[in-house]
N, C-alpha and C positions, 0 to 999 in steps of 0.2 A: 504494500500500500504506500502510495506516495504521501510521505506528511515530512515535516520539518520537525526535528525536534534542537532547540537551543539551549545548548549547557550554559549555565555561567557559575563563578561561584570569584573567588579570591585564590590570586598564583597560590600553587600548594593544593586547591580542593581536590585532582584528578581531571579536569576536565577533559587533558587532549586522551588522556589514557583511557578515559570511560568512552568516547567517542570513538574510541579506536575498537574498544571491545561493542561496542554498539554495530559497529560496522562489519565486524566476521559473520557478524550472523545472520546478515540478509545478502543478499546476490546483486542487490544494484541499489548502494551506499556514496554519497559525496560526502566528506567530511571539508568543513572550512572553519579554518584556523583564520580567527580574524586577525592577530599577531604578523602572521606570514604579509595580509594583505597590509598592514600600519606599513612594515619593513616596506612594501613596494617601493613608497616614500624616499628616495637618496637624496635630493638635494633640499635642506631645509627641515626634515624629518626632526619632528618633536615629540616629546613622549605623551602615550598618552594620558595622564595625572596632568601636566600642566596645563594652567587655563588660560593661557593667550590664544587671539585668536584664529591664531595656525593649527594649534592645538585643536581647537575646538571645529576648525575644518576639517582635519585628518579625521578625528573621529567619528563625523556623519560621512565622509568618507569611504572609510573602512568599512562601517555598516552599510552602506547602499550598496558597496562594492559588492561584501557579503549576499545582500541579497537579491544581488541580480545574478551573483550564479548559483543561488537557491531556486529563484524565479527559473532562468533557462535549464535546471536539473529537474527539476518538478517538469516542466514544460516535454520534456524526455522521458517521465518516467522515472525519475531515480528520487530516492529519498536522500532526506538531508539530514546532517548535525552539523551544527555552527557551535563552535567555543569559542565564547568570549565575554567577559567580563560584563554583563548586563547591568548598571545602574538604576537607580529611578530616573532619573534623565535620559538615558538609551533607551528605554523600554517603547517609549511611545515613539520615538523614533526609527525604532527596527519594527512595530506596528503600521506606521504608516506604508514604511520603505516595502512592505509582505503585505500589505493589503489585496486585496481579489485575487491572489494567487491561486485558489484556486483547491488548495489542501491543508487540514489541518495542522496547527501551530501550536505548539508548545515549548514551554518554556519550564527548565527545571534547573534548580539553582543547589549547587555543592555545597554543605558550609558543614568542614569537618570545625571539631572544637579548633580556637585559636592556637592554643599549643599543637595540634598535629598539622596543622595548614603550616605552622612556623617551619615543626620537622620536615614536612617536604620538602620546603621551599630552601629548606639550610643545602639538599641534596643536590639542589641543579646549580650547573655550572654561572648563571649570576642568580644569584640570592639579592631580594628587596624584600628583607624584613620589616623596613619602614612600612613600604606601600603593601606589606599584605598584613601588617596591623591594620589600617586606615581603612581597607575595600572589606576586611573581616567584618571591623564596627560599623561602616557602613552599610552592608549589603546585611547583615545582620538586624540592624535598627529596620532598612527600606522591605525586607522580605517580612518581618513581624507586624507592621504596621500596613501591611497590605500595597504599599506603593508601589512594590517587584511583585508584579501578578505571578500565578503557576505555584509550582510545587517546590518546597523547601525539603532537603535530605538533609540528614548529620551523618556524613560516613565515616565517623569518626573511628566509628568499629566495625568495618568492613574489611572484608579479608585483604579482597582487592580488584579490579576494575571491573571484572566479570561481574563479582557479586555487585558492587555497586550500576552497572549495567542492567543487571534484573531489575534492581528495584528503581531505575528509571522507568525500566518499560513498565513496570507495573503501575509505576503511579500515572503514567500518560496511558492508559490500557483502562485506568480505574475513571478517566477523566481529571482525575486531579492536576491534573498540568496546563488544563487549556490555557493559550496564550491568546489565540484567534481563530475562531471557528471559517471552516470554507467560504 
């Protein structure tokens, strides 16, 4: 079935790994790494935490980019997962950018405890402790207070991608994910 499913959570929650286990197990999977599409960016490239507004270009950027090759995968038949960092400020942005797509959209947000997002994050080759304090309490505060629509996991105690894998699809299988209905 062609749908969209959007991980987001704070560096450290699993997202590219869960997307990656999400993806062995259907037959016709696009996985997008909004990361990959920022880096496009070489000349002038800003990160994306800061809020000048270059910054804040690259960022609606990245997400239309995203989802024009969600739109022409759907458009094909292929399902999608997009990882990336979902805000309350992005949400209604990657909303508009998926609009009449055409197939269900969800959105499920990673938030292992702050201390195991910390230990992932200490394992990859650059570590931003800062910034994965600050998207924790963030996305934390936005996902409890209903602002980051869909479905919130703590995979704090998940074996590992696989198992957190299931219980995405479980919770977008239950409906608890919806982001945006066809």
């Amino acid at each position: 079935m062609e749908q969209i499913i959007i991980l987001s959570g704070p560096p450290g929650a699993g997202k590219t790994s869960v997307a990656e286990a999400l993806c062995e197990r259907f037959d016709r999977m696009v996985h997008i790494e909004v990361d990959d599409l920022r880096h496009a960016v070489k000349a002038g490239y800003r990160r994306p935490w800061e809020t000048d507004r270059q910054a804040q270009e690259q960022r609606l950027l990245a997400i239309r980019n995203a989802c024009a090759i969600a739109r022409e995968s759907i458009a094909l038949r292929y399902a999608v997962v997009i990882s990336d960092v979902v805000t309350a400020e992005a949400a209604p942005l990657y909303r508009a950018a998926l609009e009449g797509i055409g197939a269900p959209t969800h959105l499920v947000t990673l938030l292992p405890t702050l201390e195991v997002a910390l230990q992932r994050d200490a394992a990859r080759e650059h570590s931003i402790h800062g910034r994965v304090r600050v998207l924790h309490l963030e996305l934390s505060r936005d996902t409890a207070s209903g602002a980051i629509p869909g479905a919130t996991l703590d995979t704090s105690a998940d074996i590992d991608a696989r198992a957190t894998a299931d219980r995405v699809q479980d919770a977008v299988a239950r409906g608890l994910a919806v982001f945006a209905a066809t």
